[in-house]
C-alpha positions in Angstrom: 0.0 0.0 0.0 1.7 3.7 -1.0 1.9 5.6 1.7 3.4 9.4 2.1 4.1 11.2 5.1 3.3 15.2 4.5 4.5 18.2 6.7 2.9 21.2 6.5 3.5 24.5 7.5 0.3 27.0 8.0 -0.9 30.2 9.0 0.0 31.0 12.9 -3.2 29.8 14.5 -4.7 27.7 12.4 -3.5 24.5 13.2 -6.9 23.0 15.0 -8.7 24.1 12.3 -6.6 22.2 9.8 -6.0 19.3 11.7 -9.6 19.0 12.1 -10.6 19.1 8.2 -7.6 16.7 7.6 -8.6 14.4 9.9 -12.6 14.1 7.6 -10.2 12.8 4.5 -10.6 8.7 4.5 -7.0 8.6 3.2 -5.3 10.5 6.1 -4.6 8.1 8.3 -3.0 10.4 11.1 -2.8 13.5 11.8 -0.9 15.8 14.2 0.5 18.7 15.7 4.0 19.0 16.1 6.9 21.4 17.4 9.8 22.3 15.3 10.0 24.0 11.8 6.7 22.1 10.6 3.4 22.6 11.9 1.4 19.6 11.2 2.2 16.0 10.4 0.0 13.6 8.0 -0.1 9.7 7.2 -1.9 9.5 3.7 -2.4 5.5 2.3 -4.5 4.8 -0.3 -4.9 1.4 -2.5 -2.6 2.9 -5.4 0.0 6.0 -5.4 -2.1 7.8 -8.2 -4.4 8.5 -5.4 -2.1 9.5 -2.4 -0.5 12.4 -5.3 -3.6 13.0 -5.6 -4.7 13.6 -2.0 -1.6 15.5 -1.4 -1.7 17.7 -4.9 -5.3 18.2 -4.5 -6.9 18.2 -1.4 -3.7 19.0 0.9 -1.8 21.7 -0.8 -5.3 23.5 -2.2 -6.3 24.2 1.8 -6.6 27.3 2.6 -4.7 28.5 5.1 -1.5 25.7 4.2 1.5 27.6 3.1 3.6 25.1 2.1 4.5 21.2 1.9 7.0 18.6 2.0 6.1 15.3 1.3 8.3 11.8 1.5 6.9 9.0 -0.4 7.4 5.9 1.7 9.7 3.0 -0.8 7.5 -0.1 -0.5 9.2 -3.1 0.7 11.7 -1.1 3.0 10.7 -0.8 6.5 7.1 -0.9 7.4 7.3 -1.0 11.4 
């Protein structure tokens, strides 16, 4: 299963907010807030990786209020713990 971890940055003070309409898309698989340079962490996994660029291109990065991205696409068959 294709999975991609995304941090995102966003507005001061909008974190909640985001977290919360992160956590209604059935791909995102967790969601939270963190310290450091990023704001937010997210767990996308979907049946094909079509559809986790998809989630991340299109439903992610278009949220308002999400000023930027960095995404790391998991290899499959390395890991998995």
């Amino acid at each position: 299963m294709p999975i991609a971890y995304v941090l995102i940055n966003c507005d001061l003070g909008h974190e909640e907010e985001i977290i919360n309409e992160l956590a209604k898309i059935p791909e995102i698989k967790e969601v939270r807030g963190v310290y450091g340079v990023y704001d937010i962490f997210v767990k996308v996994a979907a049946d094909d990786a079509a559809k986790v660029r998809e989630v991340v291109t299109n439903k992610i990065r278009r949220m308002e209020r999400v000023r930027a991205t960095n995404t790391l696409m998991a290899i499959e068959g390395q890991g998995g713990r």
